[in-house]
N, C-alpha and C positions, 0 to 999 in steps of 0.2 A: 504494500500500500504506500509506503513512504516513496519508490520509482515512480508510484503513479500519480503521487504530491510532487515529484520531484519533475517530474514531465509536465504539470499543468504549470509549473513557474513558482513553486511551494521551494522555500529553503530548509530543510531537511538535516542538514549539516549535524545539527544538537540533537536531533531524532536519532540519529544512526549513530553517532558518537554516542548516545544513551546505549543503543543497543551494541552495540560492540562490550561497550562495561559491563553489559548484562550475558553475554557469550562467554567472556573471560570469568567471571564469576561462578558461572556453570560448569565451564570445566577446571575452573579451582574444586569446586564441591563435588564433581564428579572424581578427580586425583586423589582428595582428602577423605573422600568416602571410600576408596578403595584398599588406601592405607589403612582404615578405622578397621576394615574386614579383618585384613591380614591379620595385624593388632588381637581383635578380637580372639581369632582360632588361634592364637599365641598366648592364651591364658592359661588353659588346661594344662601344657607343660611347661608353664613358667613356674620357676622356683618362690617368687616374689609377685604371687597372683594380683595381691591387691595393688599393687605398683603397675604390673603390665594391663589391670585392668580402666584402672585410670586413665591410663596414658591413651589406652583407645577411645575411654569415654572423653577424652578431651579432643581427640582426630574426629571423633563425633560430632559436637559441639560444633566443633571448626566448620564438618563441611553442611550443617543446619542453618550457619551462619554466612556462611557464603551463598547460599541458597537465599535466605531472607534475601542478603544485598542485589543479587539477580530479579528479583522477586520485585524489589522496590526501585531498580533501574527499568526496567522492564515496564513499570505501573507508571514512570515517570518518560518513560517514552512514547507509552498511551497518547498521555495526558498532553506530551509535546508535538505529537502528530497531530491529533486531532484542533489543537489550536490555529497547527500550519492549515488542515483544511476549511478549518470555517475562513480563515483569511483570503483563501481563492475567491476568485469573482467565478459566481453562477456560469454554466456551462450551457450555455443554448443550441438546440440541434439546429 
Protein backbone atom coordinates (compact mmCIF):
# COMPACT_ATOMS: atom_id res chain seq x y z
CA UNK A 1 0.00 0.00 0.00
CA UNK A 2 2.65 2.50 0.84
CA UNK A 3 4.03 1.84 -3.48
CA UNK A 4 0.60 2.64 -4.05
CA UNK A 5 0.81 6.00 -1.76
CA UNK A 6 4.13 6.33 -3.17
CA UNK A 7 2.96 6.29 -6.87
CA UNK A 8 -0.11 8.67 -6.27
CA UNK A 9 2.74 11.47 -5.17
CA UNK A 10 2.27 10.32 -1.16
CA UNK A 11 5.90 10.75 0.77
CA UNK A 12 6.31 7.56 2.29
CA UNK A 13 9.88 7.83 3.34
CA UNK A 14 8.96 7.71 7.49
CA UNK A 15 6.29 4.96 6.49
CA UNK A 16 8.81 2.44 5.28
CA UNK A 17 11.68 3.64 7.57
CA UNK A 18 9.00 2.61 10.34
CA UNK A 19 8.78 -0.53 8.61
CA UNK A 20 12.04 -1.41 8.11
CA UNK A 21 12.54 -0.83 12.32
CA UNK A 22 9.62 -3.17 12.51
CA UNK A 23 11.49 -6.05 10.10
CA UNK A 24 14.64 -5.63 12.02
CA UNK A 25 12.83 -6.08 15.36
CA UNK A 26 11.29 -9.29 14.11
CA UNK A 27 14.19 -10.82 13.23
CA UNK A 28 15.97 -9.72 16.43
CA UNK A 29 12.94 -11.61 18.23
CA UNK A 30 12.93 -14.39 15.81
CA UNK A 31 17.23 -14.81 16.70
CA UNK A 32 16.58 -14.25 20.56
CA UNK A 33 13.79 -16.73 20.54
CA UNK A 34 15.65 -19.37 19.02
CA UNK A 35 18.45 -18.82 21.60
CA UNK A 36 15.72 -18.88 24.52
CA UNK A 37 14.89 -22.71 22.85
CA UNK A 38 18.37 -23.98 22.93
CA UNK A 39 18.79 -22.22 26.40
CA UNK A 40 15.78 -23.86 27.56
CA UNK A 41 16.52 -27.84 26.53
CA UNK A 42 19.93 -26.98 28.38
CA UNK A 43 18.24 -27.16 31.67
CA UNK A 44 17.61 -30.63 32.36
CA UNK A 45 21.50 -31.21 32.01
CA UNK A 46 22.61 -28.29 33.58
CA UNK A 47 24.44 -28.61 36.71
CA UNK A 48 23.37 -25.10 37.95
CA UNK A 49 19.58 -25.55 36.78
CA UNK A 50 18.26 -22.56 38.27
CA UNK A 51 21.05 -20.34 36.67
CA UNK A 52 20.69 -21.88 33.05
CA UNK A 53 17.07 -21.43 33.80
CA UNK A 54 17.17 -17.94 34.13
CA UNK A 55 19.30 -17.06 31.69
CA UNK A 56 16.64 -18.60 29.06
CA UNK A 57 13.91 -16.86 30.99
CA UNK A 58 15.61 -13.78 30.27
CA UNK A 59 16.45 -14.76 26.17
CA UNK A 60 12.67 -14.95 26.63
CA UNK A 61 11.88 -11.68 27.84
CA UNK A 62 14.26 -10.21 25.32
CA UNK A 63 12.65 -11.69 22.25
CA UNK A 64 8.70 -10.76 23.88
CA UNK A 65 10.30 -7.40 23.95
CA UNK A 66 11.56 -7.09 20.74
CA UNK A 67 8.29 -8.33 19.54
CA UNK A 68 6.22 -5.46 21.43
CA UNK A 69 8.81 -2.83 19.70
CA UNK A 70 7.84 -4.47 16.19
CA UNK A 71 4.50 -4.55 17.20
CA UNK A 72 4.58 -0.69 18.01
CA UNK A 73 6.79 0.25 15.00
CA UNK A 74 4.45 -1.58 12.98
CA UNK A 75 1.18 0.34 14.75
CA UNK A 76 3.02 3.54 14.20
CA UNK A 77 3.60 2.86 10.44
CA UNK A 78 -0.22 2.34 10.27
CA UNK A 79 -0.98 5.37 11.64
CA UNK A 80 1.97 7.10 9.35
CA UNK A 81 0.41 5.78 6.16
CA UNK A 82 -2.78 6.36 6.46
CA UNK A 83 -2.12 10.13 7.39
CA UNK A 84 0.08 10.13 3.92
CA UNK A 85 -3.39 8.92 2.25
CA UNK A 86 -5.98 11.01 3.56
CA UNK A 87 -3.37 13.95 2.25
CA UNK A 88 -3.74 12.70 -1.48
CA UNK A 89 -6.06 14.76 -3.44
CA UNK A 90 -9.29 12.46 -4.58
CA UNK A 91 -8.74 10.39 -7.41
CA UNK A 92 -11.28 10.87 -10.21
CA UNK A 93 -11.82 8.27 -13.17
Amino acid sequence: MATTAASAGGDVTGVLAKLDVARAAIATAKDTEAQAVVAFKAVPDATDRKAVFAAAKALAHTAKTSLDEARTSLRSAIMALKVVVNGLAPVTP
